[in-house]
Structure formats: C-alpha cells, structure tokens
C-alpha positions in Angstrom: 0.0 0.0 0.0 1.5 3.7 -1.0 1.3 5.2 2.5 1.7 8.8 0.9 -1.9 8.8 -0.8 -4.8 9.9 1.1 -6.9 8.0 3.1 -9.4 9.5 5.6 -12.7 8.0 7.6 -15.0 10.5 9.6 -17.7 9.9 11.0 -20.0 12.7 11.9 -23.5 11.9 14.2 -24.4 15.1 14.1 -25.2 15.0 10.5 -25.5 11.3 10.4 -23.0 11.2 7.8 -19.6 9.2 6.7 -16.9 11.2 4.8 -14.4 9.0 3.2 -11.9 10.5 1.0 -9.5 8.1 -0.8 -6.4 7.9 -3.2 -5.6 5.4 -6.0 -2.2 5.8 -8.4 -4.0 5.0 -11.4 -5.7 6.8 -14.2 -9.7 8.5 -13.8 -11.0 6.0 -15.9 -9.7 3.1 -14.5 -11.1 3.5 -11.1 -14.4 5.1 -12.3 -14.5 1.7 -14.2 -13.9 0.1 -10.8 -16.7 1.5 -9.4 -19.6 1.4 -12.0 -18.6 -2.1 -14.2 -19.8 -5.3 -12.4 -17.3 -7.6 -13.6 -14.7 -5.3 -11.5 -16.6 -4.7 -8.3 -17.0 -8.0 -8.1 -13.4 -8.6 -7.7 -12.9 -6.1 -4.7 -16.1 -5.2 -3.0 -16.3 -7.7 0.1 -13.9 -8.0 2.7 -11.8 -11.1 2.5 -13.0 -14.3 2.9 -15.9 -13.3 1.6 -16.8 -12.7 -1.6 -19.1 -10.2 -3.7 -22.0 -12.0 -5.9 -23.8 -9.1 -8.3 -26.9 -10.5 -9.4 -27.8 -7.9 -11.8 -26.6 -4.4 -12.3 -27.9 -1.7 -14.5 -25.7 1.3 -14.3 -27.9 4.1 -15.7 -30.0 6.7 -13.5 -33.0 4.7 -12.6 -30.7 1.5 -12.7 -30.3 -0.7 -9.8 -27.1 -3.0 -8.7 -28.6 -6.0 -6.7 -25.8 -8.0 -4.9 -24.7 -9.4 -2.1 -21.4 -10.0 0.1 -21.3 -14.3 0.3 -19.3 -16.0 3.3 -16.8 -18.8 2.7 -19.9 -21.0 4.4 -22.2 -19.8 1.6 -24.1 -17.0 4.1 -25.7 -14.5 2.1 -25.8 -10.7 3.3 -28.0 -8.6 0.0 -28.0 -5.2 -0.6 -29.2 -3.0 -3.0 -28.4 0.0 -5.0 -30.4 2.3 -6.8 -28.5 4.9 -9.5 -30.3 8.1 -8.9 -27.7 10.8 -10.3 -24.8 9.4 -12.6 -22.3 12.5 -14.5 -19.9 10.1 -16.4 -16.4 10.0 -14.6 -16.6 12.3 -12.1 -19.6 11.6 -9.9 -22.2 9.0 -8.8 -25.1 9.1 -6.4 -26.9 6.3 -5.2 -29.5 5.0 -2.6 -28.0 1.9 -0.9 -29.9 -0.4 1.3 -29.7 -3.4 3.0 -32.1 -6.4 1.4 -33.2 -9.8 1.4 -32.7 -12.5 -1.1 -36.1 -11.1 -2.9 -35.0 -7.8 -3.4 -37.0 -6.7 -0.7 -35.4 -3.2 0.7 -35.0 -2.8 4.7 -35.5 1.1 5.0 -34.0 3.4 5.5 -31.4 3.0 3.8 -28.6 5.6 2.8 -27.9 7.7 0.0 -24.2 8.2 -1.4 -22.7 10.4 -2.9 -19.4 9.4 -5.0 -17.2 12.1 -6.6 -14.0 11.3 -8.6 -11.0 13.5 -9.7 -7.3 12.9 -11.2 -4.4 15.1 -10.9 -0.9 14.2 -11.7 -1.8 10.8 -12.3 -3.4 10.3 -8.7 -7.3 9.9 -8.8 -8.9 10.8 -5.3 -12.2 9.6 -4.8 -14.4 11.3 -1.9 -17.4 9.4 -0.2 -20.2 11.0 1.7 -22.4 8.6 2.8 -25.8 10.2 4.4 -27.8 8.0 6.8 -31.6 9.2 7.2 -31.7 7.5 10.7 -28.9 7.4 13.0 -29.9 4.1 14.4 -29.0 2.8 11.1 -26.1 4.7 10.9 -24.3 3.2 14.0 -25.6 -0.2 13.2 -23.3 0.2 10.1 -21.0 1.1 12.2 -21.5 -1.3 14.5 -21.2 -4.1 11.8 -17.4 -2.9 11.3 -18.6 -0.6 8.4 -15.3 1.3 8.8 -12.8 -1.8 8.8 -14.9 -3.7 6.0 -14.7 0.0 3.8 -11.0 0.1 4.3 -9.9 -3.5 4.2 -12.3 -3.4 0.3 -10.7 0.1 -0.7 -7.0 -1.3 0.2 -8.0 -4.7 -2.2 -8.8 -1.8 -5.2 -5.5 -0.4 -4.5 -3.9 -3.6 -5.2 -6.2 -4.5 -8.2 -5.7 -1.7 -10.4 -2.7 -2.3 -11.7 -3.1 -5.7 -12.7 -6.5 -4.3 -14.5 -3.8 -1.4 -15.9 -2.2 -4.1 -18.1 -5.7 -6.0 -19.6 -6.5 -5.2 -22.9 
C-alpha cells in the first residue's frame, strides 16, 4: 500500500453522515471503471474471505445493482443499490440499502454520494455517505462498516494495476 496517498474515515453523528476521501495511483478512468462495471466490483467489494456476488446491475439513473457479500460457508448478506444521479467520470449518487434474497429493501437505507477527480496521475475519490436514521447509521458502524470499507478500498489499491495491463 503507498502510504503517501490519502486515506481519511470521519464519521460525523451530528449529521449522520460518513466522509471517506481516498487515493488510487491509477488513471480517472480506470477507477471510475472500478466502481460502476460489475465484472470489476465484483473482484474487490467484500472484505476477505468473503466474496461479492452481483446479481444484476444496470448502471444508468434509474438502474439498480442488486448483490450481495457471500461467506466462505455460503451465508448471504444482500443489498441493493439504486442509481439516482450518474455524471460520467466524475460523480455517482446512489441510494443503498440493505435487502433480502427477494430484493425486498429494509428502510431506510442511505444515499451516497461518489465524486472522482485525477491530478498528476493520482485519482482521489471522496465518499459522503448520508444516513436518514442514525440508528442505522451506528448499526453500520457497529457491523465494522469502517474496517470492512478500508480492508475493500485497500483490495482496489492492489487491483488496479493488474487491471492497468488488460487489454
């Protein structure tokens, strides 16, 4: 991991909102790719062992992802994500929630905001993560939100390059 690029987690429960700002080495497109194409977040978004299992994703405003984080013992934890604001390569937002294996949404949820920038080949992404109930908000918390986050955002770090050299 390249200790000199950013990495900051704040949580705020006065706002009920998580701030996350992030840095990659590796090109805008790349990790906007990362973010927003299945066949990558798949590889990266679940904290080791387990694994992340997309059933379907639409990315397109209006678009859903519905997926879920799989244990090594086959245990199923769903979410899904609706695409409610999308401005190609520099920002996503999103209403995330936590679901059952029918797609059924437990509310509230919380809506994210995802904005990307490059300069000087390093691309910063910032998080803010807005929770409409602050019960939810430290139940995410409580779940180890912040170490899970990290741990997935490290695993990124260390995929991009080999997804740098794919054709």
């Amino acid at each position: 991991m390249n200790n000199s690029l950013l990495f900051d987690f704040t949580v705020d429960k006065a706002t009920k909102t998580v701030f996350v700002n992030r840095e990659f080495a590796a090109n805008l497109s790349l990790v906007w790719d990362a973010f927003t194409k299945q066949e990558i977040l798949d590889q990266w978004w679940a904290p080791k062992p387990w694994e992340s299992k997309t059933k379907f994703m639409h990315f397109a405003v209006g678009g859903r992802r519905f997926y879920a984080m799989v244990s090594p013992e086959g245990q199923e934890h769903w979410s899904l994500q609706q695409y409610t604001s999308i401005s190609p390569i520099t920002n996503f937002k999103m209403l995330n929630a936590f679901a059952d294996k029918d797609e059924n949404p437990q509310l509230p949820g919380s809506e994210w905001d995802l904005n990307f920038s490059e300069q000087n080949g390093i691309t910063k992404v910032s998080v803010t993560i807005y929770n409409e109930s602050l019960d939810r908000m430290e139940q995410m918390i409580a779940m180890g939100f912040q170490g899970g986050f990290t741990m997935i955002l490290n695993y990124l770090e260390k995929l991009l390059p080999t997804l740098s050299q794919q054709p």
